[in-house]
C-alpha positions in Angstrom: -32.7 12.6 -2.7 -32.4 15.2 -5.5 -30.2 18.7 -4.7 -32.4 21.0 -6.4 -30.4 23.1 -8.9 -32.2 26.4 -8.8 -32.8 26.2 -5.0 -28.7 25.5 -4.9 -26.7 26.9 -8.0 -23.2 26.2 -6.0 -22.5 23.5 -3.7 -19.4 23.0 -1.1 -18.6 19.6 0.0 -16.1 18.9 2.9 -14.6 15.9 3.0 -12.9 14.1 5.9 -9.9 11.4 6.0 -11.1 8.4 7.3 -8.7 6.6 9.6 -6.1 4.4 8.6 -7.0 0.8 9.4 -3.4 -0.3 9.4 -2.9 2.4 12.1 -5.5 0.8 14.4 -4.3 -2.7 13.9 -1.3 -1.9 14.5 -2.8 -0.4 18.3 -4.8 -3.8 18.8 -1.8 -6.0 17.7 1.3 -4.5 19.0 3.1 -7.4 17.8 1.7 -8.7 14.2 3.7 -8.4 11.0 2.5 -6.1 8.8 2.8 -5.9 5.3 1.4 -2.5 4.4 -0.2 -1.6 0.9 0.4 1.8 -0.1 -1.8 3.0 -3.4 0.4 5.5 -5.2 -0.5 7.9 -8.3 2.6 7.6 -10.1 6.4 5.6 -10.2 7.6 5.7 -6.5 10.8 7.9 -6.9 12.3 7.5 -3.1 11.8 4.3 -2.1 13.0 4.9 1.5 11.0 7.8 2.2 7.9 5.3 1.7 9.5 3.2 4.4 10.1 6.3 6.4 6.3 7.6 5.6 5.1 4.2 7.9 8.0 3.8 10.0 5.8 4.3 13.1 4.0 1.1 12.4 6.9 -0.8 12.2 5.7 -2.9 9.0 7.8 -6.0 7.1 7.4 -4.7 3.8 5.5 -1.6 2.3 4.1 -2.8 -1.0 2.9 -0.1 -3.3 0.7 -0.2 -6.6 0.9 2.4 -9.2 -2.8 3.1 -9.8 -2.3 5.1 -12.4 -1.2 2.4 -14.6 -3.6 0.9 -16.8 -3.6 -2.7 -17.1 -2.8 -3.6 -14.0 -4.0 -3.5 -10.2 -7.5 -3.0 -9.7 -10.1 -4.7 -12.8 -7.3 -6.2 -14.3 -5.4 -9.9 -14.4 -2.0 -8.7 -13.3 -0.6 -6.1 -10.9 2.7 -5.2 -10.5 4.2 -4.1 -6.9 7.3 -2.2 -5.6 8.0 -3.6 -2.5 10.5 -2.1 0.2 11.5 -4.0 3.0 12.3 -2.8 6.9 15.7 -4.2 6.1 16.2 -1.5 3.0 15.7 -4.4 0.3 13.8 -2.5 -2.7 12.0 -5.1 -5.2 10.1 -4.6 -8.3 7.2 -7.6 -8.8 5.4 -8.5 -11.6 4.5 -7.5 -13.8 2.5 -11.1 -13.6 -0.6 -12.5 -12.8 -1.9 -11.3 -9.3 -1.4 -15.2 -7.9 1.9 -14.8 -8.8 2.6 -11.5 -7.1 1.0 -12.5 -3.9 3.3 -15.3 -4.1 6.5 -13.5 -4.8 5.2 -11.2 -2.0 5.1 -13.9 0.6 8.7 -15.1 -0.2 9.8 -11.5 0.2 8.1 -11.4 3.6 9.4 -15.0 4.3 12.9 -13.9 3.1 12.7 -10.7 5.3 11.8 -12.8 8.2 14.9 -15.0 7.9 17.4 -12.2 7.9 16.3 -10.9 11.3 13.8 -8.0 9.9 11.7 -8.3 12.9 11.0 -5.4 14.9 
């Protein structure tokens, strides 16, 4: 409904994180792959501490957006990703049209896989 004005000149909202769903697949599936997607507000300047910032869920390959770009990511034809592997690997993909980054994405993952960056 309507929030009167005059009845309630100044208002104070609380807001609450909602959990992480990675977080609670991770607890139901102990032993999936995850690639993780991180949204960031800004370039990414240390790529390992993103790494380090989900090491607890043990994922393949953090992949983070740059939402503050325009063009790209969310409304747009093309995203670009940085994408840090367990294994240290740190690649930049896309820009490009989002069928091609998810398929860029899934070699990473496939090329992470075949150098042992399992868990």
């Amino acid at each position: 409904g309507k929030i009167e004005s005059r009845k309630h000149p100044v208002l104070q909202l609380t807001l609450r994180a909602t959990p992480k769903v990675v977080e609670e697949v991770r607890r139901a599936y102990p032993d999936l792959d995850l690639v993780v997607f991180k949204a960031s507000y800004g370039p990414v300047e240390d790529p390992a501490s993103v790494i380090g910032d989900y090491a607890h869920l043990n994922p393949v390959i953090v992949a983070v957006n740059d939402v503050s770009r325009g063009g790209i990511g969310f409304g747009a034809e093309e995203n670009e990703l940085l994408a840090i592997t367990r294994s240290g690997l740190v690649k930049r993909i896309g820009p490009a049209r989002k069928s091609r980054v998810a398929r860029e994405l899934v070699e990473l993952y496939l090329e992470e896989r075949s150098r042992g960056g399992r868990g």
